[in-house]
C-alpha positions as a printed Julia matrix, in Angstrom:
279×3 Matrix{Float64}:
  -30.45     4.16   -5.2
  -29.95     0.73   -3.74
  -27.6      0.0    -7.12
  -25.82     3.03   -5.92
  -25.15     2.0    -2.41
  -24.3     -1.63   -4.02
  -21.36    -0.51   -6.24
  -18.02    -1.41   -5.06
  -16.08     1.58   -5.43
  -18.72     3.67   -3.84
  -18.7      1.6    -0.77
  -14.79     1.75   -0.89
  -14.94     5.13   -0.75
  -17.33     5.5     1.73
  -15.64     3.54    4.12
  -12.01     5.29    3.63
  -14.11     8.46    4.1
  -15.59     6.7     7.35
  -12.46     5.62    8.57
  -10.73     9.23    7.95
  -13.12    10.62   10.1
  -13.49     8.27   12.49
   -9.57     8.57   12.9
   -9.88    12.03   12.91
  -12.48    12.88   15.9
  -11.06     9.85   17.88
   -7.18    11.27   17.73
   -8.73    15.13   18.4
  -11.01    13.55   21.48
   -7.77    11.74   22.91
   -5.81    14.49   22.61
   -8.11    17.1    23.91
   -9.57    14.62   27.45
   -6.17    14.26   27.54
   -5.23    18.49   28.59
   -7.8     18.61   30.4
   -7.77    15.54   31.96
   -4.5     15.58   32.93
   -4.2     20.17   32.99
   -1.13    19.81   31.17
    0.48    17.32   34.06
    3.03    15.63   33.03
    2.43    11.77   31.91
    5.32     9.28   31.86
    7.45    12.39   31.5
    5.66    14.12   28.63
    3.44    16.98   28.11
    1.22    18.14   24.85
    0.81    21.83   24.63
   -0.75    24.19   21.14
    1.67    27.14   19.8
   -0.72    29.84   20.76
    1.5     32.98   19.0
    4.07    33.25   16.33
    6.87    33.83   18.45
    8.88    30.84   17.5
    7.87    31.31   13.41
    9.14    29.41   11.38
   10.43    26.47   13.35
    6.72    26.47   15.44
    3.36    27.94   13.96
    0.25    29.17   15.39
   -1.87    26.03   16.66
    1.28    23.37   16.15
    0.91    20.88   18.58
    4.79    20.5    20.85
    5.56    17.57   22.77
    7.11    18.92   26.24
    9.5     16.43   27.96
   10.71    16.82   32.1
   14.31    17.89   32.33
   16.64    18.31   34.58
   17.68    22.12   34.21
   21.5     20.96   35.07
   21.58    19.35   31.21
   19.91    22.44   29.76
   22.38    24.6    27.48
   22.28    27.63   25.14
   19.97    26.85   21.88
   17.6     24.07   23.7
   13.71    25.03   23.15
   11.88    25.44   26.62
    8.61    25.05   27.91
    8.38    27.64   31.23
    5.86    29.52   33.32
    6.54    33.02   33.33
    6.8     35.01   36.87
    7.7     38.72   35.93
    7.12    41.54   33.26
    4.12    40.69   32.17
    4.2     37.18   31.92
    3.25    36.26   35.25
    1.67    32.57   35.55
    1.5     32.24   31.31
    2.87    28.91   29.97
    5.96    30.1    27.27
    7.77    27.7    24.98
   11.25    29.65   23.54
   14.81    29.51   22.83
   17.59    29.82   25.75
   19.68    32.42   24.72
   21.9     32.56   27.89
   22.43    30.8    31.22
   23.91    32.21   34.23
   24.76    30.58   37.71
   23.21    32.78   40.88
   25.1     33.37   44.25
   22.96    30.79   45.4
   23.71    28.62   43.48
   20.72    28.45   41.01
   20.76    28.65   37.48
   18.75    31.5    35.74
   17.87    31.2    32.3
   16.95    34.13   29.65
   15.14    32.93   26.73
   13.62    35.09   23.5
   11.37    33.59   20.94
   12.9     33.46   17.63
   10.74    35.79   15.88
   11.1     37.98   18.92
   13.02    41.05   18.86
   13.38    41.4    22.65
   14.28    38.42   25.11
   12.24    37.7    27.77
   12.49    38.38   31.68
   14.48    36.02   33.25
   13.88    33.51   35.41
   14.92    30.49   37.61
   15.3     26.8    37.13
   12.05    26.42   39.41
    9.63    27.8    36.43
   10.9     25.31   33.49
    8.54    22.77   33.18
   10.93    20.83   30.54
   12.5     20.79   26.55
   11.01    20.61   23.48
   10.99    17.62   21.91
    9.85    18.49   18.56
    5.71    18.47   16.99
    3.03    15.93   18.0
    2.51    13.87   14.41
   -0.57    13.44   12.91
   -1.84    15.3    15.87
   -0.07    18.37   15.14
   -1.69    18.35   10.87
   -5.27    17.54   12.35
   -5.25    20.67   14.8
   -4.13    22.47   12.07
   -7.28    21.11   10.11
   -9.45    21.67   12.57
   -8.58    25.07   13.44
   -8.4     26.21   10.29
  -12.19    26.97    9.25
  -11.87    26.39    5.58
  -10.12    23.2     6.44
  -12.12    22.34    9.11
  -15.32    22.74    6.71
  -13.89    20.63    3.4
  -12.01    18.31    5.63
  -14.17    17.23    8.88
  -17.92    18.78    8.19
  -18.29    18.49    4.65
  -17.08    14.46    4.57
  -19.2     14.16    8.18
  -22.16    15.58    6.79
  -21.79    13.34    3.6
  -21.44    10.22    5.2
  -24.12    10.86    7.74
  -26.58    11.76    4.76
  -25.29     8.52    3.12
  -25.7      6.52    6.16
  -29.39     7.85    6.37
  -30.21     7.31    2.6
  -28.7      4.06    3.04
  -30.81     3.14    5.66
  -34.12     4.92    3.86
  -33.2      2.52    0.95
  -32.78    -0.52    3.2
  -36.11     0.02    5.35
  -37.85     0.62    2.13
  -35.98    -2.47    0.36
  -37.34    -4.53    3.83
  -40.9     -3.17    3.55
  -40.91    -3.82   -0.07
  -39.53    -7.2     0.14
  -42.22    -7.6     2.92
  -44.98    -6.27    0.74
  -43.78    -8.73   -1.77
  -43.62   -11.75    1.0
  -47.46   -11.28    1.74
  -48.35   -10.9    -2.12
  -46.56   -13.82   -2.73
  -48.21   -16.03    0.44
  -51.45   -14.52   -0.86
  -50.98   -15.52   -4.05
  -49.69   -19.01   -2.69
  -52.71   -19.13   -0.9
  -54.86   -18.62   -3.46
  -53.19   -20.87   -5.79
  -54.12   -23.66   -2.74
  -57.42   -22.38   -2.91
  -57.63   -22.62   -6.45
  -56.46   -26.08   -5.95
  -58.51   -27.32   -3.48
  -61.26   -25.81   -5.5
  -60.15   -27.4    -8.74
  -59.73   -31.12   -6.32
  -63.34   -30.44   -4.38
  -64.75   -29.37   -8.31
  -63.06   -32.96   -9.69
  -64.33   -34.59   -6.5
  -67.68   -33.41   -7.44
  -67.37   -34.36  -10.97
  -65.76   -37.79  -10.27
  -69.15   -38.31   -7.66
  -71.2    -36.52  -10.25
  -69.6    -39.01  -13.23
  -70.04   -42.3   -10.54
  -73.73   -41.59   -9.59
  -74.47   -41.2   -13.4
  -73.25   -44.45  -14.08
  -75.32   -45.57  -10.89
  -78.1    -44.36  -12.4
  -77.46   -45.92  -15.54
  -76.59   -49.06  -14.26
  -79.92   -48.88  -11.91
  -82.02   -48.04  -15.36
  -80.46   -50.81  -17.23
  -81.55   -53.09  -14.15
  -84.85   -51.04  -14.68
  -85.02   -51.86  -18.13
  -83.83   -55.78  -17.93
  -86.4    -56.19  -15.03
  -88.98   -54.64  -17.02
  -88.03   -56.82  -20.18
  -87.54   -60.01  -17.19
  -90.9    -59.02  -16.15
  -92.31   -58.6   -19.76
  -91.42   -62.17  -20.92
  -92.65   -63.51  -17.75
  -96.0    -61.7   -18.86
  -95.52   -63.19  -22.39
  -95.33   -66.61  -20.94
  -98.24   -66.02  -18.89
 -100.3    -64.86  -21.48
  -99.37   -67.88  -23.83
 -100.06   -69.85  -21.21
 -103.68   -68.74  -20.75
 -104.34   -68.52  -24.56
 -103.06   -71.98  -24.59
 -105.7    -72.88  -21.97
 -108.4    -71.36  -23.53
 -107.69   -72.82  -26.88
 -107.33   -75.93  -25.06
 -111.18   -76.91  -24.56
 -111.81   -75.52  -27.63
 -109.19   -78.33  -29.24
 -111.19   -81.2   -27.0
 -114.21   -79.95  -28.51
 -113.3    -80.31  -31.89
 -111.59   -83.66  -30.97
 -115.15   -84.69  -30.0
 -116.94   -83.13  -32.65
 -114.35   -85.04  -34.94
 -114.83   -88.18  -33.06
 -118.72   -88.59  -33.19
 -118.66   -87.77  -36.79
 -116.66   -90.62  -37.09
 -118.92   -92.47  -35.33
 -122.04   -91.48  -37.47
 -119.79   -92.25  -40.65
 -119.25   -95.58  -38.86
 -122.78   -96.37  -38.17
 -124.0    -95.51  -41.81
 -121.79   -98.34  -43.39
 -124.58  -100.39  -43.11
 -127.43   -98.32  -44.56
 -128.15   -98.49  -48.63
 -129.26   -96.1   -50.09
């Protein structure tokens, strides 16, 4: 999904589809706060009113969107599109956008206007200069296409709610994919700290287990070294033993050497003494 969301002309798309819409709503909102903000008052001279019938077909359709500008009825003539509120035969107080047909001058010096739509088979009642609220100045672009849109229900659907509801379920899935992508890469954070923390472990284990081995490895050769002063003290104290023993065999062979000297000596006497005996 996330390779989906991550593919450049899908994201191109989505974002022209985006900004349609956007566009779309924003120009619709304007223009709709704007009649009711203003009830159709006139703003730096203009007014936006919707073709309600099809009494001006085929120059103005049902839900075209006219741009009304303030006029001064004097500058009015025969074949100018006006925007009026009726007063008579039926048309009291309704807002009516057709074409002047004929102008006349009262006694009083008023003008009085007859008008008929142009799809119209019958003009409408007349009326006085006081009731025109101004001329047609022609459709509201852009405007004018997205009312049509919108009022249309099969345009309104393929157009507004179908690419709405897409990019809303887009925006969602996106988002879906992005938690998911932030919990995964969090998941994957912790397994890899664990598995950092581990490998320290493992290392300090493997350090304190060399530690122990180097101390192991130095009191063996303590121990050696203390047996081999074991063993040379023993031999030290063996010789020393050796010496003392010679020594006392010496002694006691020592009388015994004296003795013999003597025993030696008085034979040598006796010999000595017999020279002068014959036998």
């Amino acid at each position: 999904m996330q390779n989906f969301f991550d593919n450049k002309i899908v994201k191109t798309i989505l974002n022209i589809v985006e900004i349609f819409i956007f566009i779309v709503v924003l120009l619709y909102l304007v223009f709709v706060v704007a009649q009711r903000v203003t009830n159709n008052k006139s703003v730096a001279g203009y007014r936006v009113f919707t073709v309600a019938t099809g009494s001006m077909n085929p120059k103005y359709l049902i839900n075209d969107v006219i741009i009304v500008k303030d006029v001064n009825p004097d500058k009015l003539k025969v074949g100018d599109d006006i925007a009026y509120k009726g007063e008579r035969g039926g048309l009291e107080g309704i807002l009516v956008s057709h074409r002047i047909i004929k102008i006349e001058k009262a006694d009083d010096g008023h003008l009085r206007f007859y008008t008929k739509g142009i799809n119209n088979k019958i003009e409408d009642p007349s009326f006085n200069e006081d009731r025109i609220i101004g001329k047609v100045r022609g459709k509201l672009p852009i405007v004018n296409e997205l009312n049509h849109v919108i009022k249309n229900q099969y345009g309104f659907f393929f157009l507004v709610f179908v690419p709405l509801v897409l990019v809303i379920f887009l925006e969602i899935a996106e988002t879906i994919t992005n938690i998911k992508l932030e919990k995964g890469e969090l998941e994957e954070a912790k397994y890899n700290k664990e598995e950092t923390e581990d490998e320290e472990t493992e290392e300090e284990s493997e350090e304190d287990s060399d530690k122990v081995e180097e101390e192991s490895e130095e009191e063996v050769k303590e121990s050696e070294e203390d047996s081999k002063e074991v063993e040379e003290s023993t031999e030290t104290v063996e010789e020393e033993k050796s010496e003392e023993e010679q020594v006392v065999e010496e002694l006691k062979e020592k009388p015994k050497k004296i003795k013999a000297k003597k025993i030696v000596e008085l034979l040598e006497e006796e010999k000595t003494d017999n020279k002068d005996e014959v036998i």
